[in-house]
N, C-alpha and C positions, 0 to 999 in steps of 0.2 A: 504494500500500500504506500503512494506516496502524499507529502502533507508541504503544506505551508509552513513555513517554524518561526523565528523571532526577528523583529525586529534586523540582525546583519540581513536581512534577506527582503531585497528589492526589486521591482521591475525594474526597465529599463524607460526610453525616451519613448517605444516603439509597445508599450505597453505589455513587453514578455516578461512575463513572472518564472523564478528560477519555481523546479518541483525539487526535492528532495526527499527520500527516502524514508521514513518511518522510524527505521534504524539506523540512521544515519546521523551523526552529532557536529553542530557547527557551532563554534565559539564565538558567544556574543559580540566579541570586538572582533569578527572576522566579517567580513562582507560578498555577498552574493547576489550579483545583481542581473538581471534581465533573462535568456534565453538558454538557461543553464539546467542540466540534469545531474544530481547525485545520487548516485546508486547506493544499495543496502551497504549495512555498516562501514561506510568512508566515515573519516574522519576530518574535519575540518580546522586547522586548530589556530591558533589567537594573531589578529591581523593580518591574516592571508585574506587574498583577492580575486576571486572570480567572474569576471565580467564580461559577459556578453550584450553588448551595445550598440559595438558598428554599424550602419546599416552600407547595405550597397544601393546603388542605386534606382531599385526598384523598393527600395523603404523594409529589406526584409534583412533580418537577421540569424544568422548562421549561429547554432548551438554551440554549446560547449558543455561534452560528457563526461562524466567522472562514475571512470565502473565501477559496480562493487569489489570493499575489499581492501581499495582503495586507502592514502591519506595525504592529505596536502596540509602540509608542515607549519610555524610560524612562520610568518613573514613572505608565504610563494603567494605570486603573481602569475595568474594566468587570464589569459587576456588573448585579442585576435586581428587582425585587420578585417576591415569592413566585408562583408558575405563570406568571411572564410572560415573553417570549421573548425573546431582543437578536437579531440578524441583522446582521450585519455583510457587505458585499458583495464581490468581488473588486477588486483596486487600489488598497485603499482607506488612505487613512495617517490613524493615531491618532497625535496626534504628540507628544512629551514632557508629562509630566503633565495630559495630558485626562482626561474620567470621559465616560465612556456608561454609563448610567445606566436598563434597558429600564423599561417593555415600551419598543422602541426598535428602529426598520430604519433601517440607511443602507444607502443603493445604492451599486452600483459607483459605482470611479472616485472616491471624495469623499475628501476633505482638510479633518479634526477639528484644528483648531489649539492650539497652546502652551495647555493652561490651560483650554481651553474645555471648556464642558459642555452637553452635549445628553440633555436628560430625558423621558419620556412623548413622544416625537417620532417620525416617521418623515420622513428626508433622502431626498430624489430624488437619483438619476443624477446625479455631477460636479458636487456641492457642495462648495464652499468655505467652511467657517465658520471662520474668523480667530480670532487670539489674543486669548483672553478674551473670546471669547462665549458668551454663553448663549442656547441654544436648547430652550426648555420649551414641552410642551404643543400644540404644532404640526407642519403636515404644509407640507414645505418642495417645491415643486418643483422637476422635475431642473434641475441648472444655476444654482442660483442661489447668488449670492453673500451673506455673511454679513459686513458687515465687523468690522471687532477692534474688540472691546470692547463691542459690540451686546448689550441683551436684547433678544430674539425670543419672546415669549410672549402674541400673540392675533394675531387674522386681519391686522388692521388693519398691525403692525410687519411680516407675512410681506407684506402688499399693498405697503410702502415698499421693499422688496429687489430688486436688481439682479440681471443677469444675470454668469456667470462669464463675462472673456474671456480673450483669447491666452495671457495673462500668467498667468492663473491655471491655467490649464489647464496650459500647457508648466511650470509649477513642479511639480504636482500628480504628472503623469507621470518627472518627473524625480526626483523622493521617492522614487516604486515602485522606477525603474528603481536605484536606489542599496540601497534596502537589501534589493532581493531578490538583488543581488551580494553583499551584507554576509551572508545569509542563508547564501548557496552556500558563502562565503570563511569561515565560522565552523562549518559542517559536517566542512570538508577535514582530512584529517587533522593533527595540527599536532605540532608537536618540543617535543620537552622547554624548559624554560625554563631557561637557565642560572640558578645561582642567584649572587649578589654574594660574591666572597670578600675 
């Protein structure tokens, strides 16, 4: 079932309201605005940015999906140029202050690191792009590895890219499994706060 939630959650200019998820948790000081979908238990967490706005020139605006499973970290930015699409896949971790930046798909399973940016690109299945990268302009196959602090922007840098292994993979999986319990655990009902006397 999907619902309306609080407050961070806004149309846009073009009157498209974000839906999200039931189970899905977004943090009051995060904001989601216009043409947006978040799927079951993603995670949304404190001043990150989701906006679908742009219009093209026929006045229509292009979503921006967020599979289950999902979490988009403090501080990510995702966002689009006008009628172009972001697709974000299930599993996937946006992780403290990144941009996705559409027209823009990553596949399940991938891990957007600290800082990084991925622009004009589409990520294969179970990518790893490390802190402070940047990935422009290119189509990345599943699996590969990104290391920190890499630009990635012609054939030639995605032809010098490794494969993800153990290490990356069991980190990757281990991200989801943490904050789609942060997700569940920030749902539950919760007790008043005492306050300092």
């Amino acid at each position: 079932m999907m619902k309306r939630i609080n407050a961070a959650v806004a149309a846009n200019p073009a009157d498209d309201q974000p839906v999200v998820a039931s189970s899905a948790y977004v943090d009051p000081s995060a904001r989601v605005i216009g043409k947006v979908e978040i799927g079951s238990r993603v995670l949304v967490g404190p001043h990150a940015v989701i906006r679908a706005d742009e219009m093209d020139a026929s006045g229509n605006v292009a979503p921006i999906v967020i599979g289950s499973d999902s979490n988009v970290q403090d501080g990510v930015i995702v966002h689009s140029l006008a009628g172009q699409r972001v697709s974000v896949g299930t599993r996937v971790s946006l992780s403290h202050g990144c941009i996705v930046h559409g027209p823009c798909t990553i596949g399940d399973r991938c891990f957007i690191g600290f800082r990084a940016i991925v622009f004009k690109s589409s990520v294969g299945a179970g990518t790893y792009v490390g802190t402070g990268a940047i990935v422009e302009g290119v189509e990345l196959l599943p699996d590969t590895l990104v290391p920190a602090g890499s630009v990635v922007n012609s054939a030639e840098a995605v032809s010098r890219l490794s494969k993800t292994g153990a290490k990356e993979q069991d980190f990757m999986n281990d991200v989801v499994e943490m904050n789609m319990k942060l997700a569940e655990g920030y749902l539950r009902p919760r007790k008043a706060v005492k306050q300092a006397t």
